[in-house]
SELO-937467 format. One record per residue (C-alpha): z, y, x. Coordinates in nm, 4 decimals, padded with zeros to 6 digits. Layout:
<pz->Z, py->Y, px->X>
...
This chain:
<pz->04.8427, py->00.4180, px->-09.4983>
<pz->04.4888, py->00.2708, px->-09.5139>
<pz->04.2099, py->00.4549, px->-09.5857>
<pz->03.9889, py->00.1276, px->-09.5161>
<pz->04.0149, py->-00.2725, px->-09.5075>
<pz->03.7760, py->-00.4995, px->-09.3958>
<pz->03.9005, py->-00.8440, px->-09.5654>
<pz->03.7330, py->-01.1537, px->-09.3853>
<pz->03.3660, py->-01.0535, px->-09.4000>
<pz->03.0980, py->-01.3188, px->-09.3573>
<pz->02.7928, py->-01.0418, px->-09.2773>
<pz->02.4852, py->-01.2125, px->-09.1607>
<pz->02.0334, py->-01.1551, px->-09.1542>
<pz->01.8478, py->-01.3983, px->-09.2906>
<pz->01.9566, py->-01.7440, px->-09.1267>
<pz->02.1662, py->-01.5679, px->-08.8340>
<pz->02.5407, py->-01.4787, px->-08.9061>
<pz->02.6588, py->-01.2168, px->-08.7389>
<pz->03.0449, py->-01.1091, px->-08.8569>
<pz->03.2847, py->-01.4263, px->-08.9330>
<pz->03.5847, py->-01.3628, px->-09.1140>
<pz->03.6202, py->-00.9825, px->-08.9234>
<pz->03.9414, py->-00.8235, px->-09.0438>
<pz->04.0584, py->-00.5053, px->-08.9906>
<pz->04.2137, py->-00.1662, px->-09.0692>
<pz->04.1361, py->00.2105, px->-09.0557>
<pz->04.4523, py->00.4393, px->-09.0781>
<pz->04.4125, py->00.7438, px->-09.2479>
<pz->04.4153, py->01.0699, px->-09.0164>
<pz->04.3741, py->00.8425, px->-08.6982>
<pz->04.0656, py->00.7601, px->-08.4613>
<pz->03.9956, py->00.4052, px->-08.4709>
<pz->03.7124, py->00.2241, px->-08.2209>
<pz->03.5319, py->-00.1014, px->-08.2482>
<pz->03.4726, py->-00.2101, px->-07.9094>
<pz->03.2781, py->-00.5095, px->-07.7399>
<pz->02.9217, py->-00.6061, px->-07.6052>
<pz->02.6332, py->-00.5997, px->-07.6625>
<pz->02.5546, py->-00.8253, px->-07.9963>
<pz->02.8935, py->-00.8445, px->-08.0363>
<pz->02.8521, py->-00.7220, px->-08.4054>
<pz->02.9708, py->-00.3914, px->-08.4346>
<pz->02.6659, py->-00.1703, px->-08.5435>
<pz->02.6114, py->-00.4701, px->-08.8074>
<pz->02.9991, py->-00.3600, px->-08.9465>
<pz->02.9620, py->-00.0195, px->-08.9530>
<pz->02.6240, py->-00.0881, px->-09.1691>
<pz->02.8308, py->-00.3200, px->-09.3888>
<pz->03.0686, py->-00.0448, px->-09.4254>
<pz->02.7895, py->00.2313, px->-09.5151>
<pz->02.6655, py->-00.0645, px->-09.7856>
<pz->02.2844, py->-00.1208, px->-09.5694>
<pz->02.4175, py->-00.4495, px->-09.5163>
<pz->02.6206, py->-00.6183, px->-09.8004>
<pz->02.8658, py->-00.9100, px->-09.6930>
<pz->02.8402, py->-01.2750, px->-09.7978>
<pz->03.1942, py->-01.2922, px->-09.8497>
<pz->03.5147, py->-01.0936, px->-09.8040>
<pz->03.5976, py->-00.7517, px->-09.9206>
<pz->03.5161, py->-00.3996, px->-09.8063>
<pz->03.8002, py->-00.1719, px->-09.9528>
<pz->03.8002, py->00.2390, px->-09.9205>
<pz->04.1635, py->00.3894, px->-10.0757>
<pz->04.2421, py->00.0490, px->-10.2156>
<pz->03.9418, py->-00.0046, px->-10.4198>
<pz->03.6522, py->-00.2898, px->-10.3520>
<pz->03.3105, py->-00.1480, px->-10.2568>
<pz->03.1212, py->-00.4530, px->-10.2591>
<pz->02.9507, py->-00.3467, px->-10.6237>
<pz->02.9318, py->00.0479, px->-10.4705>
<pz->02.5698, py->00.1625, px->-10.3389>
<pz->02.5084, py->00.3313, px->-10.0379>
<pz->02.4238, py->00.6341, px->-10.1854>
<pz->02.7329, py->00.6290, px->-10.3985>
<pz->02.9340, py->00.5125, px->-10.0413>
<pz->02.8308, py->00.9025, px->-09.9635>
<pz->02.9532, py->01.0757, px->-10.2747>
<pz->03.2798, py->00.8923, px->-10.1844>
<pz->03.3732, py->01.0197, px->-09.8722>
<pz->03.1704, py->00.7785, px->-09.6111>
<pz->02.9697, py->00.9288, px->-09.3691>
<pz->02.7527, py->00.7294, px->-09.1075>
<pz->02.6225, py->00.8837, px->-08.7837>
<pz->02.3786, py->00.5920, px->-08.6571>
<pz->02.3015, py->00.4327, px->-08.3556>
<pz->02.0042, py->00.6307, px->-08.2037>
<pz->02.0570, py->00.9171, px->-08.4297>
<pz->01.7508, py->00.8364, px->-08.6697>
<pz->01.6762, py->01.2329, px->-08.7298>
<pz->01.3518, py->01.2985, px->-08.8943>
<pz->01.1490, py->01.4306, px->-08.5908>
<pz->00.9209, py->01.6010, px->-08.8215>
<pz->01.1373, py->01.7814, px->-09.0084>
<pz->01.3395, py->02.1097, px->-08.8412>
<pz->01.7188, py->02.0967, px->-08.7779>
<pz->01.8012, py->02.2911, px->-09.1094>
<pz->01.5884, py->02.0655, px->-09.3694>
<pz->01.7314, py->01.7411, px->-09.1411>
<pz->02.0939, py->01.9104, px->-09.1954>
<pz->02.0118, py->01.9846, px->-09.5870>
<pz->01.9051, py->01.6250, px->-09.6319>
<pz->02.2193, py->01.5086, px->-09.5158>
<pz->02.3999, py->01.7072, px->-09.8846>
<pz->02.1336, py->01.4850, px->-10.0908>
<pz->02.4629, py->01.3464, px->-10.2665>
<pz->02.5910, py->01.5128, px->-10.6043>
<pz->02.9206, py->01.6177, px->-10.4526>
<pz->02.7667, py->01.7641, px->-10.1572>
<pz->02.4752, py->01.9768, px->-10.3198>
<pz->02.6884, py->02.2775, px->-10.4454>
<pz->02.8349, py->02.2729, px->-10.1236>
<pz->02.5095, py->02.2664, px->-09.9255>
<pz->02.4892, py->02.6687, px->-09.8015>
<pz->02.8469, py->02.6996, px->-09.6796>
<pz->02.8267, py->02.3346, px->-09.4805>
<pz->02.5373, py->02.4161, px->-09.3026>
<pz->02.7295, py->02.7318, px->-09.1802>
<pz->03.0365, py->02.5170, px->-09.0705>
<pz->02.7695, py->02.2827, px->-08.8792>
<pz->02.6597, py->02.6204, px->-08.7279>
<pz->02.9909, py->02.7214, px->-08.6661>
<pz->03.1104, py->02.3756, px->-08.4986>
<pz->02.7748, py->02.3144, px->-08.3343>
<pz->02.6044, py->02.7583, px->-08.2267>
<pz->02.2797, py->02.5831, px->-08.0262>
<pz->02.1850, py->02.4417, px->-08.3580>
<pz->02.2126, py->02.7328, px->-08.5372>
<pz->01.9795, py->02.8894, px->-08.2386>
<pz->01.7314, py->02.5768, px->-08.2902>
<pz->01.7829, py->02.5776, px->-08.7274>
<pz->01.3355, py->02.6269, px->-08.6950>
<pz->01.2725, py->02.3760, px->-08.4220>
<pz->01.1497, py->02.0355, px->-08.5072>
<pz->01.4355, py->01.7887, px->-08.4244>
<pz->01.2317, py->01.5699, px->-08.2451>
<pz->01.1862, py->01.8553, px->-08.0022>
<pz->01.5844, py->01.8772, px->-07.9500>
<pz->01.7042, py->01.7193, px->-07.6155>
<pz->01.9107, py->01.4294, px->-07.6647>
<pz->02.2687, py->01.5864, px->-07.7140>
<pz->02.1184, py->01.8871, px->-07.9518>
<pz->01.9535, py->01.5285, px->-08.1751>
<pz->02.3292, py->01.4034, px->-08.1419>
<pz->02.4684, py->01.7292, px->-08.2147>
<pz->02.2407, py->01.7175, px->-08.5187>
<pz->02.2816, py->01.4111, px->-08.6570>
<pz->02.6491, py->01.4437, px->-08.6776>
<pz->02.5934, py->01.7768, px->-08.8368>
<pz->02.3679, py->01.5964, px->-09.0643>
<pz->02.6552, py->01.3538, px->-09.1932>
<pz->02.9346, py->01.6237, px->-09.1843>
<pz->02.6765, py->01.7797, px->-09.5051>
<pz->02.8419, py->01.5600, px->-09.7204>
<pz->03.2011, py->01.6460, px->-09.6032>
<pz->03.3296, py->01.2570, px->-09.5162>
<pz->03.6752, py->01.1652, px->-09.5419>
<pz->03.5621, py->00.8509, px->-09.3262>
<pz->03.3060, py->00.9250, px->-09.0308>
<pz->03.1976, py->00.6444, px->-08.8613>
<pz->03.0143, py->00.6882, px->-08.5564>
<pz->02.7701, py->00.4635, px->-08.3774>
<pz->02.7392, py->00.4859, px->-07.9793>
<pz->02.7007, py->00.8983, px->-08.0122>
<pz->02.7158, py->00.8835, px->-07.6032>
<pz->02.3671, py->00.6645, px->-07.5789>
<pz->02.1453, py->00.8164, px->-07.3403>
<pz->02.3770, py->01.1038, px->-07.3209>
<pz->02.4267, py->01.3073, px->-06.9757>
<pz->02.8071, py->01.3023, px->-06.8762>
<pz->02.8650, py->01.6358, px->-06.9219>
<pz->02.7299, py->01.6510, px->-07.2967>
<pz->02.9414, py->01.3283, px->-07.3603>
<pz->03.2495, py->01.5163, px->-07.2858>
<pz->03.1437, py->01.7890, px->-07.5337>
<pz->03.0600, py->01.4854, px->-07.7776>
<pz->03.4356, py->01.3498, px->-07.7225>
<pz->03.5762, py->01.7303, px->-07.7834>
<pz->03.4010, py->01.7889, px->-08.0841>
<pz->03.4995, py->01.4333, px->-08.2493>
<pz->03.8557, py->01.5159, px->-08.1287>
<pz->03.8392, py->01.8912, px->-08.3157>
<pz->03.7320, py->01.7067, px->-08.6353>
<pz->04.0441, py->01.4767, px->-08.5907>
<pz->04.2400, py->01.7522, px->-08.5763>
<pz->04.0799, py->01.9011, px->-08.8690>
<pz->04.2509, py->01.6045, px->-09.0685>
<pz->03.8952, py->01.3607, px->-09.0393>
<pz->03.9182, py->01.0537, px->-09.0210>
<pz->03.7417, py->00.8374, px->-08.7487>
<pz->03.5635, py->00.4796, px->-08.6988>
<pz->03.4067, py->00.5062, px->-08.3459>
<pz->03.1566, py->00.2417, px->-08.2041>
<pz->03.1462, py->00.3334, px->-07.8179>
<pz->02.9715, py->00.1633, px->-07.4879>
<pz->03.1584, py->00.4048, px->-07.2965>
<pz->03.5163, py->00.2219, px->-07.3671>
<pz->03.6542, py->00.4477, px->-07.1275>
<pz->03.5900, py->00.7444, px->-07.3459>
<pz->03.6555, py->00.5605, px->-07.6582>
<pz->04.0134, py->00.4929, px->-07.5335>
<pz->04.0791, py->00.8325, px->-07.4335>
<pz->04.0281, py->00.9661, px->-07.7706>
<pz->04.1244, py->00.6744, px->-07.9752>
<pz->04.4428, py->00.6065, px->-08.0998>
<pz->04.4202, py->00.1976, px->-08.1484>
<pz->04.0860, py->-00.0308, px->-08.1357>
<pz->03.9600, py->-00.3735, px->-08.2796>
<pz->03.8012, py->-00.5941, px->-07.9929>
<pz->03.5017, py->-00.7697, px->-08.1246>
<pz->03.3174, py->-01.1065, px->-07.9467>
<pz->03.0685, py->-01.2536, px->-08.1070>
<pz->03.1237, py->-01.1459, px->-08.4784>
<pz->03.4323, py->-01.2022, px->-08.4493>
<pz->03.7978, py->-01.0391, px->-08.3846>
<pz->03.9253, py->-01.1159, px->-08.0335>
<pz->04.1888, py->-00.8405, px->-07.9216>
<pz->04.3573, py->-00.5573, px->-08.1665>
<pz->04.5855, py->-00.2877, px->-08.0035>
<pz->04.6793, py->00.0773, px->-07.9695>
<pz->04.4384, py->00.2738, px->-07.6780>
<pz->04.6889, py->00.2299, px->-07.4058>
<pz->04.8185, py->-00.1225, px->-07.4861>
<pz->04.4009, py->-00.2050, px->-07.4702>
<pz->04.3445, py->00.0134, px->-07.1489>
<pz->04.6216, py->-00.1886, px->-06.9746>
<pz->04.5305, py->-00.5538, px->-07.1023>
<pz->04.3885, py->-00.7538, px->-06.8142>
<pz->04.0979, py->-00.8928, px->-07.0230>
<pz->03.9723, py->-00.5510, px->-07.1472>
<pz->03.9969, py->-00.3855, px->-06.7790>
<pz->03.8216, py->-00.6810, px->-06.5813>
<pz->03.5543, py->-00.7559, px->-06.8338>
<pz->03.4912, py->-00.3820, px->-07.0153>
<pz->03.5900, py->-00.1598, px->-06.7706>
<pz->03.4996, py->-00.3501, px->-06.4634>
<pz->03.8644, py->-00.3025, px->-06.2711>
């Protein structure tokens, strides 16, 4: 069943279009990845998803229903949960006030004490850090952080962009794990990945994106075999 449709959405900046006519389907319960270059378009969907950037045309749908009139904000209190590109903590802030910032919406508040524990649970190093400025973190405890920072508002939908970006190998494989555990915890997943080797091991189909638009749409394997995908993604 579908948890999310993207219907044919124009998405553009100013003068430049970016998306044309992008289609495409999240399962509920499965691991989905966007994958493609560089400018390909596939932070600019995810932020069309979260409502930062609204479409020209098309439809955005979450359990059947349009979000093209929905907020951001109100995206949140839904069930969408964004981890961005970069991580965008607030470096001034420590890892507890960035993690209660993430339960700013009204479903979440109540909830905000026993959250932070499962973040602490999921995630012990930043329960060690909770009084440490996040900009201080190294770059997997900022990752480790800002997905703790969206799982505050307990998503139904967590969409992901490039959490292995400037990661060492090592903490990318504890990246992958954790995403798997919250799969199994019955999350669903939207995963924007460089590392398309990664992104197919955990994924269980993917949407090929070139310029803005949909080239290739498979399971994992069927993409990890295609000819096109190995010789210009994963260089074999």
């Amino acid at each position: 069943m579908s948890l999310l449709e993207i219907r044919e959405i124009d998405v553009g900046y100013g003068d430049v279009q970016v998306l044309h006519r992008l289609s495409f389907e999240v399962r509920e319960g499965e691991i989905m990845t966007l994958l493609g270059s560089n400018g390909a378009g596939k932070t600019t969907t995810l932020r069309a998803i979260a409502g930062l950037c609204p479409p020209r045309a098309g439809d955005i749908r979450f359990r059947g229903e349009s979000l093209l009139s929905v907020p951001a904000a109100a995206r949140a209190d839904r069930g969408i949960g964004l981890v961005p590109e970069g991580r965008d903590l607030w470096p001034q802030l420590t890892v507890r006030e960035n993690l209660e910032l993430g339960a700013y919406c009204r479903t979440a508040r109540p909830k905000q004490a026993k959250n932070i524990e499962r973040v602490f649970t999921m995630f012990p190093r930043l329960a060690e850090r909770s009084r440490q400025l996040a900009g201080s973190l190294s770059g997997g405890e900022q990752q480790m952080c800002a997905i703790g920072r969206a799982l505050m508002s307990e998503p139904s939908l967590l969409m992901l962009d490039e959490p292995s970006l400037g990661l060492a190998p090592i903490i990318v494989d504890q990246v992958m794990k954790k995403l798997v555990e919250l799969h199994g915890g019955g999350m669903t997943l939207l995963l924007v990945e460089q590392n398309l080797r990664k992104a197919l091991e955990i994924a269980h189909r993917g949407t090929v994106i070139e310029t803005g638009r949909k080239r290739l749409e498979g399971t994992s394997a069927e993409l990890a075999a295609n000819p096109e995908i190995r010789a210009a993604y994963l260089g074999i």
